[in-house]
C-alpha positions in Angstrom: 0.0 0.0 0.0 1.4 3.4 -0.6 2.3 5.9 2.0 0.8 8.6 1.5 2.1 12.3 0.4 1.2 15.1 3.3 -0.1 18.3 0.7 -0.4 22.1 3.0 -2.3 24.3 0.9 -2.5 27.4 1.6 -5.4 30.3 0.7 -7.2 33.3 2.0 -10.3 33.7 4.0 -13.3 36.0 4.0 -11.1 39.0 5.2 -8.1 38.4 3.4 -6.0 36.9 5.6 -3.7 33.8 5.0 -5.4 30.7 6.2 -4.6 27.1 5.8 -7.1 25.5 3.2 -5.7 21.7 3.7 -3.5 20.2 5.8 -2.9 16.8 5.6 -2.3 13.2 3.6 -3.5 14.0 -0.3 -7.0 12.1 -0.7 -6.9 11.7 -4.6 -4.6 8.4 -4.6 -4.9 6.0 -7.4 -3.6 2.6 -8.5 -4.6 1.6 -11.8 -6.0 -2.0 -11.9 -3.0 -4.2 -13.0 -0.4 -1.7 -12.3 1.5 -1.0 -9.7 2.8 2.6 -9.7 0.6 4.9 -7.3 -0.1 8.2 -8.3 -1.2 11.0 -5.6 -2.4 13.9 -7.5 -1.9 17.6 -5.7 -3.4 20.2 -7.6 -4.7 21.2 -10.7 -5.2 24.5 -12.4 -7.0 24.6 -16.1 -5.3 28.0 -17.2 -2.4 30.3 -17.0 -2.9 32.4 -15.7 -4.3 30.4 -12.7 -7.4 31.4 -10.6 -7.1 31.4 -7.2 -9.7 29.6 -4.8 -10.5 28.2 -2.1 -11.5 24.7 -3.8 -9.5 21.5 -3.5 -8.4 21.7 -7.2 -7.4 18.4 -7.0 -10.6 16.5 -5.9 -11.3 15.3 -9.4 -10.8 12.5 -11.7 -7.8 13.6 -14.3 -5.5 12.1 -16.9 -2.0 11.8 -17.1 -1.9 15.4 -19.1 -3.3 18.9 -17.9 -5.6 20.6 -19.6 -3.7 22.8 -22.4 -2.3 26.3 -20.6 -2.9 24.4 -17.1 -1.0 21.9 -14.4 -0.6 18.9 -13.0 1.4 18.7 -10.0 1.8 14.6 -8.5 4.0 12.2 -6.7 4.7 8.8 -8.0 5.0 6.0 -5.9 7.1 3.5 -8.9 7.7 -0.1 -7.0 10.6 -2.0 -8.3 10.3 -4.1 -11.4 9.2 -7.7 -11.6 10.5 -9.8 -14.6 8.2 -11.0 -17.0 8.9 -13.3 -19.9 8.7 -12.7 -23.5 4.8 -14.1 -23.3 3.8 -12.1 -20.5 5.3 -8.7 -21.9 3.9 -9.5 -25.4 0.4 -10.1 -23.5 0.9 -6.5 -21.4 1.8 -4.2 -24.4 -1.0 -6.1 -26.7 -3.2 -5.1 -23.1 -1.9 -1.6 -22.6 -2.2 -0.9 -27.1 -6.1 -2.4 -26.5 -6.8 -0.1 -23.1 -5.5 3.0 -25.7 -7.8 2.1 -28.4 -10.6 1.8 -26.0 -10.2 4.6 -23.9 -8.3 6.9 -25.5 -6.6 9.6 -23.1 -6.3 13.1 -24.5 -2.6 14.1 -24.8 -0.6 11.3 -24.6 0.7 8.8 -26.9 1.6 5.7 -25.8 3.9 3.4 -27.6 5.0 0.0 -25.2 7.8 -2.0 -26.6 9.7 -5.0 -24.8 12.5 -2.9 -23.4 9.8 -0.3 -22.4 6.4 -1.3 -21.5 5.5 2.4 -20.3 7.0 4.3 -23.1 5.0 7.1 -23.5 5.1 10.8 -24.7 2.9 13.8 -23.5 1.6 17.2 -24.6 3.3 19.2 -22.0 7.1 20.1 -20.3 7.5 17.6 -17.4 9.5 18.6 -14.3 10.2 15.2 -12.8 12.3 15.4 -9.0 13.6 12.5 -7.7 12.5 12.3 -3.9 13.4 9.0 -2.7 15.4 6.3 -4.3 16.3 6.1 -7.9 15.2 4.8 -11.2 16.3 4.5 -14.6 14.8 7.6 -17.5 14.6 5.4 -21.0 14.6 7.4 -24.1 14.3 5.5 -28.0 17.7 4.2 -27.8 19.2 5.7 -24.4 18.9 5.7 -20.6 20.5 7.5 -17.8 20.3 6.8 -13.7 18.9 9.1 -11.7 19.1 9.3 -8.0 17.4 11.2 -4.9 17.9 14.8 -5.5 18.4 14.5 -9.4 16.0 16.6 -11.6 14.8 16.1 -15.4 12.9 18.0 -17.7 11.0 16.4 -20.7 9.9 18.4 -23.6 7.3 15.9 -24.9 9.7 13.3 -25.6 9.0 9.3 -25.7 10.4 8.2 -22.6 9.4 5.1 -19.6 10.7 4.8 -16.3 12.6 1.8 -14.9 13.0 0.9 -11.8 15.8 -2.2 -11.4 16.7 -0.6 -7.9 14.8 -3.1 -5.5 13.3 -0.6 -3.7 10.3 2.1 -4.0 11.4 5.3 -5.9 9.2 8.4 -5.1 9.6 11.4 -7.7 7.4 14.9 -7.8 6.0 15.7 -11.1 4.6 19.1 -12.3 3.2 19.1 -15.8 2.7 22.0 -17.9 0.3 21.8 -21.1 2.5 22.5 -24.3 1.3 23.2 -28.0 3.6 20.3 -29.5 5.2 20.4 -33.3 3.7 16.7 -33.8 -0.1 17.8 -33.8 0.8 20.4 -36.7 2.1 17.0 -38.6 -0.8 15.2 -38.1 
């Protein structure tokens, strides 16, 4: 079970002065069936710039993506990998390709291979922090380690996340809706 990410947000009240809004463990946590990353979303704003209020902006149901000219700020909970054999992972992408079809997600592509399961590419610039642990960044043909305290940002490239560590690694994510070159090729 995941642990849980503490979120302080702070706001005004009826006479302007600085109040806490919410203090306490994040209660939009989700586990997709069948996968085992947890994903603890923050906040959400729909538009830069962003309106203040004093709404939990992150009581709702959201994709991966923001909406264009918002964000998306999350923590991921990525468990270590299990091995799975060449009929197994030919069964999860042909799973994961179906799930797209079916239930298409607005700004993002997804495009699983054997090395990369998760490979995936977004309409927006990713912040992604390290916070715990470490984990392995895979790009088309190369990969780099990252450890606590490391920062990458993503400009809408295909990318997946492995984590060969044997523990939990816990990363921050803030994603900011981009107008991508790919949709003027479509």
């Amino acid at each position: 079970m995941a642990r849980g990410v503490r979120r302080v947000v702070t706001g005004h009240d009826e006479n302007g002065k600085a109040v806490f809004l919410f203090n306490g463990d994040a209660p939009n946590q989700v586990q997709r069936p069948g996968r085992p990353t947890v994903s603890t979303l923050l906040w959400v704003t729909d538009e830069t710039p962003a309106k203040l209020s004093g709404t939990d902006n992150a009581a709702r149901e959201i994709g991966i993506t923001p909406p264009m000219g918002g964000s998306i700020l999350r923590v991921l909970e990525i468990p270590p990998e299990t091995e799975h054999s060449a009929e197994e992972t030919e069964r999860l992408i042909e799973t994961m390709m179906r799930e797209q079809s079916e239930n298409p997600q607005p700004g993002i592509n997804r495009a699983p291979t054997a090395r990369a399961m998760g490979m995936h590419r977004t309409e927006s610039v990713d912040y992604g922090l390290v916070l715990e642990g470490e984990i392995d960044l895979l790009l088309d043909d190369s990969e780099t380690h990252l450890t606590a305290g490391d920062i990458v940002v993503m400009q809408g490239t295909y990318h997946s996340w492995a984590n060969r560590s044997g523990k939990t690694c816990m990363m921050a994510f803030i994603l900011i809706g981009a107008e991508v070159p790919w949709k003027d090729a479509d």
